[in-house]
N, C-alpha and C positions, 0 to 999 in steps of 0.2 A: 178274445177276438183279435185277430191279425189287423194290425195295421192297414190301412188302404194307402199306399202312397201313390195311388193314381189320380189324386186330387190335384192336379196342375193348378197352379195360379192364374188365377181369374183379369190379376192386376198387372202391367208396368209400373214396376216400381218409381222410376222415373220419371212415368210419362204417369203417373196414377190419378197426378192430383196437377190443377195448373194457378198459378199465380203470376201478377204482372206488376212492376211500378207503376203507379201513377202516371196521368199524362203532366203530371207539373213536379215539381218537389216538393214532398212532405215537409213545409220548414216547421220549426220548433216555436216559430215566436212570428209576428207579425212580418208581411214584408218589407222590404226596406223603404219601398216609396211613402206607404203609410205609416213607417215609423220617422221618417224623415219632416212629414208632413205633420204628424203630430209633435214632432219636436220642434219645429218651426212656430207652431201656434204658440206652446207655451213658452220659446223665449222672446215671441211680440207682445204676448200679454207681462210679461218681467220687463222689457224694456219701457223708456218713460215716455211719454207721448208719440211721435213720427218718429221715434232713433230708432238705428237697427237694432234686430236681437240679438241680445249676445251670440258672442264668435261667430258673427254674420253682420257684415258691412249692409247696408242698404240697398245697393246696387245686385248686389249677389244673393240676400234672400227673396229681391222681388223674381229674379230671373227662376231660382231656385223651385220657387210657389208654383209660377208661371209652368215650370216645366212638368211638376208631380200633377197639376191639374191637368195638362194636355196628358199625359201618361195613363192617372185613372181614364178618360174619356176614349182612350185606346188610341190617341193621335201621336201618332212615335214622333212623325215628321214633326211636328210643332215643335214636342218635347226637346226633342235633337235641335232644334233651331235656338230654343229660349237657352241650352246648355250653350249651344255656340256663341253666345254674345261675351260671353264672362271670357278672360285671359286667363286660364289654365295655373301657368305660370308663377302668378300674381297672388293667387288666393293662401290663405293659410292652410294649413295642414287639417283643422277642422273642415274648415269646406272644399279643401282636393276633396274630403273622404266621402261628404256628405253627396257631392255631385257626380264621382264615381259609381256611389251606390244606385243613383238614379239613371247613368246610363247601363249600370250592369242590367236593371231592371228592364232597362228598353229594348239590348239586345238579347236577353233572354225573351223577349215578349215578341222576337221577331224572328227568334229562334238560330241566332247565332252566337252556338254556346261556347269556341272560342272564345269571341270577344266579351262575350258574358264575364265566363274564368278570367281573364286578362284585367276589366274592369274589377272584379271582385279583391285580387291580388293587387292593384295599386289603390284599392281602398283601403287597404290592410298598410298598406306602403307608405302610405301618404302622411298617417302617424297620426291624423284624427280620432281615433275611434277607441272607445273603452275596451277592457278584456272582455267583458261579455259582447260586445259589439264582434270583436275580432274573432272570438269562438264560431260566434253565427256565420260571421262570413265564411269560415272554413270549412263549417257545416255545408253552408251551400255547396262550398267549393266541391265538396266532395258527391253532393246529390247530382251536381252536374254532369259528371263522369257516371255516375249511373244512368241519367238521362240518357244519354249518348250509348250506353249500352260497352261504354269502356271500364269489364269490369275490375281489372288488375288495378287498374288506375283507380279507380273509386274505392277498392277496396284497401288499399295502401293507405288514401287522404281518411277515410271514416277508422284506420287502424290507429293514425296519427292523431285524427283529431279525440279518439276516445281515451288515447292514455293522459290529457291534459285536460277533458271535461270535467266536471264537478257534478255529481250525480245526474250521469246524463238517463234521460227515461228508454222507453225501450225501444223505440224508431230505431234508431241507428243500430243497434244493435241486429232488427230483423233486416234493414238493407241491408248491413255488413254480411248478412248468412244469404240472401239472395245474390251478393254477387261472388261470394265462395263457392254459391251450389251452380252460377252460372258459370262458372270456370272449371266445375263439375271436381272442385277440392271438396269433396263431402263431408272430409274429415275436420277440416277447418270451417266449414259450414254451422258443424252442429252445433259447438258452443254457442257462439251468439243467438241463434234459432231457439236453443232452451233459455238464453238469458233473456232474450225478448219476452216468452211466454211468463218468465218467472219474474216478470218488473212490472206484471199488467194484471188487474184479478178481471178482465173481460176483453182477449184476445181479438183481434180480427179473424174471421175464418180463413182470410188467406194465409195468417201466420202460421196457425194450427196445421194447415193444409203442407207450407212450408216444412214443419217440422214432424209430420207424418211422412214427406216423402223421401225425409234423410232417414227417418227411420227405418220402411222399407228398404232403400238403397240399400242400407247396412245392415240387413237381418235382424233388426233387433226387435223383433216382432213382439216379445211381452211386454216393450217400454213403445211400441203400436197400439195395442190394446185399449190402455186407460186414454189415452190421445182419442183415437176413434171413437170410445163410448162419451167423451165431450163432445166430436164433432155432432153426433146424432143427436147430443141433446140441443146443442148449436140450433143443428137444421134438420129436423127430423123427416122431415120430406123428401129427403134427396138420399135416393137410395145407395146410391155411390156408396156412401158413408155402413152401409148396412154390409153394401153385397163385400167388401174388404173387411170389413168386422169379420164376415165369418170364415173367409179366406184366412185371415191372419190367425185364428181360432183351428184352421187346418194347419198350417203353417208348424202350431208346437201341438198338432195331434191331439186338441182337446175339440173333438168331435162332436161328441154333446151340445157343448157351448155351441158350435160351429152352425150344427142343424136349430139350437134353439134361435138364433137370432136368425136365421132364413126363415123360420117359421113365422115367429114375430113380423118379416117385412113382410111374407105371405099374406098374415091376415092382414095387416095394413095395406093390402093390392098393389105393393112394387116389384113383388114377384111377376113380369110381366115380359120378360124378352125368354126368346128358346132356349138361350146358355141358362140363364140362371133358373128356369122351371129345370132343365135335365139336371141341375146341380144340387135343386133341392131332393129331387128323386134320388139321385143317389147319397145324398148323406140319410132318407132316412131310408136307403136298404141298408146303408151301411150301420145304421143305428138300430137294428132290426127291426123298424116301423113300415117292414116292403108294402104290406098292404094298402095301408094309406101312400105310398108313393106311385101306387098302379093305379088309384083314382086319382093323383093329382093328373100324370101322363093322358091318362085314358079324359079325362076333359078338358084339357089342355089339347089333344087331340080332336075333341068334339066342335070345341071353340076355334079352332085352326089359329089357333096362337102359337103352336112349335111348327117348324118344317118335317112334313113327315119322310124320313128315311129308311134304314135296313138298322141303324144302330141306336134309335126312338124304338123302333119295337122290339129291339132285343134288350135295350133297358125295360121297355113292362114286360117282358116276357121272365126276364129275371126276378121284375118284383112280383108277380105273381106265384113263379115257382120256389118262392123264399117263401112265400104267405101259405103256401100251402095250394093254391088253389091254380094245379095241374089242368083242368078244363079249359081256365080264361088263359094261359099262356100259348094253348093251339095256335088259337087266330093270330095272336101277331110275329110265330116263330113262321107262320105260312106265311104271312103279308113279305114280312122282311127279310125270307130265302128267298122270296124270289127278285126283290130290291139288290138283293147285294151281289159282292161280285165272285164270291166262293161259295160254297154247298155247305159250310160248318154251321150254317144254322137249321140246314134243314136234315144235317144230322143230329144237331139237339135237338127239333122236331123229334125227330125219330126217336131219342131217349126218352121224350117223354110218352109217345104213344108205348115203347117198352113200358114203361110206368104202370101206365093203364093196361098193361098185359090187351094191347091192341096191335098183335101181333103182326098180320096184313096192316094194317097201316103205319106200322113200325118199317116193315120192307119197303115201301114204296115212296116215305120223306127220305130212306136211306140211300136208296135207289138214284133217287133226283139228285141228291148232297153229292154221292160219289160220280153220277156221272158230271154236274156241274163242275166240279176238280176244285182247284186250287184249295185243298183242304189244310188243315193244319197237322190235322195228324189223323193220316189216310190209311195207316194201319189198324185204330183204332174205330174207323167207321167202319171197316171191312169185316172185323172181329164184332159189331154190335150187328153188322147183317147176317153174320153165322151164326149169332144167339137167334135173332130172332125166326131163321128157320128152324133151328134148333128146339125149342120151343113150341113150331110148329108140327113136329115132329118129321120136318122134311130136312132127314139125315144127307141124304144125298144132294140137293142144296144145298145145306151147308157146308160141306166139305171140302168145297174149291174156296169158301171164304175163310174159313180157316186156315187152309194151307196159305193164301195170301197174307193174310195176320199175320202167320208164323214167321215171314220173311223179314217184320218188323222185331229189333230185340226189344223194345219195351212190350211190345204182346207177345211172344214167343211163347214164353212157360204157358200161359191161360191156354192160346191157342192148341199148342199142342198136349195141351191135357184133354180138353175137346175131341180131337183128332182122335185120342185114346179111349176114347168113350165111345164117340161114333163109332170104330173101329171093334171094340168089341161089342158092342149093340149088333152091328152088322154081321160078325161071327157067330153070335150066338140066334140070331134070329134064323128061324123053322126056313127050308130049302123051297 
C-alpha cells in the first residue's frame, strides 16, 4: 500500500501544548519571613530570661517580630515602619541580612521586583547568612527574573546558581527549560526539560507538556510517542493528548497505530469535532476499513456534528467506492458536484454510473461535469463521454468526443484507436 502523505498535521508544534509559571515563585524551602520568624523563636527560647536571642540585640528582634507579624497579616506599611526604626548602619551583618530578607519579602509582596532583587543581593552582601541560606537567595534571585518574564536573565542566574547547588531536585531545572523555550533556544531547552522529567518519578503535566513540545518543535517524533502515552495516562480525558498521539503515529508512517488510537478516542466519545471525525474516516480508508468510515461520515452527517460540504461527500463517496458498494456513493458524488466549484466530481459521478453500465446516466453526470469547467483533466472527461456513447452504440456521438480527447497527449493513443474502430464500423456497415 502507497504511503498517504496527505495526512497534514493536526498540531503546532509550538503552540500544541501551553504551560505558565506560577503566579509567585516556586521556592525550594520555606519563605524567608517564616524562616526568619521561626528562627527568632528558637533563639528567644536558647536565650536566658528577657536577654536577647542570640545574634540579635533586644531592640532589633523586638522590631524584627514586629515586622514579620505585620508582613504575615499582609500589612507592608506597618512592616515597613517597624523595619524603619532600627539604624541600618548599626546592626551586625546577621541582622543586616535577616532584615533585608524581610524587606525583600515586602517588596516582592507589593510586587516591586527590582527592589525585591536589590534587597535579596544585599542580604547576600551583608555576610549574615549560611551557604544554604545564600544558595536560596540566589535561587530566588533567579525566579524573579522569571517572574518578570526576563528570560535571558533568569536563565543565566538558574545556569549559575545550578553549577554550585548540591543535588538540586528538579524545579530549576524545568524553569531553566521554560525560559530557554521562551527565548525559543529549543536546543538548549531540551536538556534540562528531560533532566526535570528524570529527577521526578511523578512529573507535573505541565512539565511533560513542556517537554513534548520541544519534542515536536524538533521532530523527534518516536521520543513523542512514549511522552504522549504517559500524558493520556496522566489525563485520560483530555483528548488533546489522543488526537497528537495519532498525528505523531502519522508523523513516522505507522498508520495502524495512528487509526488504532483515533479509534480508541472514538469509542471513549472524544471523537467529537468535524477535523478529527474527517481524520478518522480517512485513516480507516487508508487502512482499508472504508466501509466502517462511510458509517462513521454518514452519522456524523445525520447528527450534524461535521459541516456538510463538496469534500464531506466526496470523502464518503470514496469510502463507499473502496467498500465496494457503488450504489451508496451516487448520492453523495450528486450532493457534492453540485456544492463544489468544478465538475470533477460529477465526472466521477459519471465513472461510476459507467460502473453500473448505466450508460444514459453516465452521459448526463458527464454532461453537467464538462459543462460546469474547471475540470482537472478535461481531456479525460471528454474521452469517458465518447465511451459512454460508445457503448451506447451511438457512433456518431461519439466521435466529436473522441476527436476532442485526441487533442489531449495523455488520451491521444485511447482516443484515436476509438476513432479507428468507429471509422471502420462506419465503412463496413450496409449503405
Amino acid at each position: 500500500m502507497p504511503h498517504n502523505h496527505g495526512f497534514s498535521r493536526i498540531f503546532s508544534t509550538a503552540a500544541a501544548v501551553g504551560f505558565a509559571l506560577a503566579a509567585t515563585p516556586t521556592f525550594a524551602q520555606e519563605s524567608s519571613s517564616s524562616r526568619i520568624q521561626q528562627q527568632n523563636q528558637e533563639n528567644q527560647e536558647q536565650g536566658q530570661g528577657g536577654s536577647a536571642p542570640a545574634g540579635l540585640d533586644v531592640a532589633t528582634a523586638k522590631a524584627l517580630n514586629t515586622a514579620i507579624e505585620a508582613l504575615n497579616m499582609e500589612k507592608y506599611a506597618e512592616a515597613q515602619a517597624a523595619i524603619a526604626t532600627l539604624s541600618l548602619e548599626k546592626l551586625s551583618p546577621y541582622e543586616r541580612s535577616r532584615v533585608e530578607q524581610i524587606l525583600f519579602n515586602i517588596s516582592y509582596a507589593e510586587e516591586k521586583y527590582d527592589e525585591a532583587r536589590q534587597h535579596l543581593q544585599s542580604s547576600i552582601d551583608a555576610g549574615g547568612l549560611n551557604e544554604q541560606e545564600i544558595s536560596q537567595a540566589r535561587y530566588q534571585f533567579a525566579q524573579l527574573y522569571l517572574q518578570e518574564e526576563k528570560w535571558k536573565e533568569g536563565a543565566a542566574a538558574l545556569e549559575e546558581w545550578l553549577m554550585n547547588a548540591t543535588e538540586p531536585n528538579s524545579a530549576p531545572y524545568y524553569l531553566l527549560a521554560v525560559a530557554y523555550y521562551q527565548m525559543e533556544d529549543f536546543a538548549r531547552a531540551l536538556p534540562p526539560a528531560q533532566k526535570a522529567i528524570e529527577l521526578t518519578d511523578m512529573p507535573q503535566e505541565s512539565w511533560l507538556q513542556l517537554l513534548l513540545a520541544l519534542y515536536l518543535q524538533k521532530e523527534q517524533f518516536n521520543d513523542a510517542i512514549p511522552l504522549l502515552e504517559r500524558l493520556i495516562e496522566t489525563a485520560p480525558d483530555k483528548k488533546t493528548y489522543w488526537m497528537q498521539l495519532s498525528s505523531v503515529y502519522g508523523q513516522v508512517e505507522d498508520y495502524p497505530n495512528a487509526l488504532g488510537i483515533m479509534w480508541l478516542a472514538h469509542e471513549a466519545g472524544l471523537v467529537t469535532e468535524d477535523a478529527e471525525i474527517r481524520r478518522l474516516a480517512d485513516l480507516l480508508l487508508f487502512n482499508e476499513v472504508p466501509y466502517r468510515g462511510g458509517q462513521i461520515l454518514e452519522d456524523a452527517i445525520q447528527k450534524e456534528t461535521v459541516t456538510v460540504d463538496d469534500k464531506l461527500y466526496e470523502k464518503l463517496a470514496n469510502c463507499w467506492i473502496a467498500a465496494g458498494e457503488i450504489d451508496k456513493a451516487i448520492e453523495p458524488l450528486e450532493k457534492g458536484g453540485e456544492l463544489a466549484s468544478s465538475g470533477d466530481m460529477l465526472v466521477r459521478l459519471g465513472q461510476v454510473h459507467m460502473e453500473r453500465q448505466d450508460w444514459e446516466a453516465a452521459q448526463a453526470a458527464l454532461e453537467r461535469g464538462i459543462d460546469k469547467g474547471e475540470l482537472t483533466d478535461t481531456g479525460g472527461a471528454q474521452l469517458l463521454m465518447g465511451i459512454a456513447f460508445f457503448n451506447e452504440k451511438q457512433l456518431a456521438d461519439a466521435r466529436p468526443w473522441f476527436a476532442r480527447a485526441a487533442k489531449a497527449e495523455k488520451h491521444r493513443s485511447v482516443a484515436e484507436t476509438y476513432l479507428q474502430i468507429i471509422d471502420a464500423q462506419t465503412a463496413s456497415a450496409p449503405a
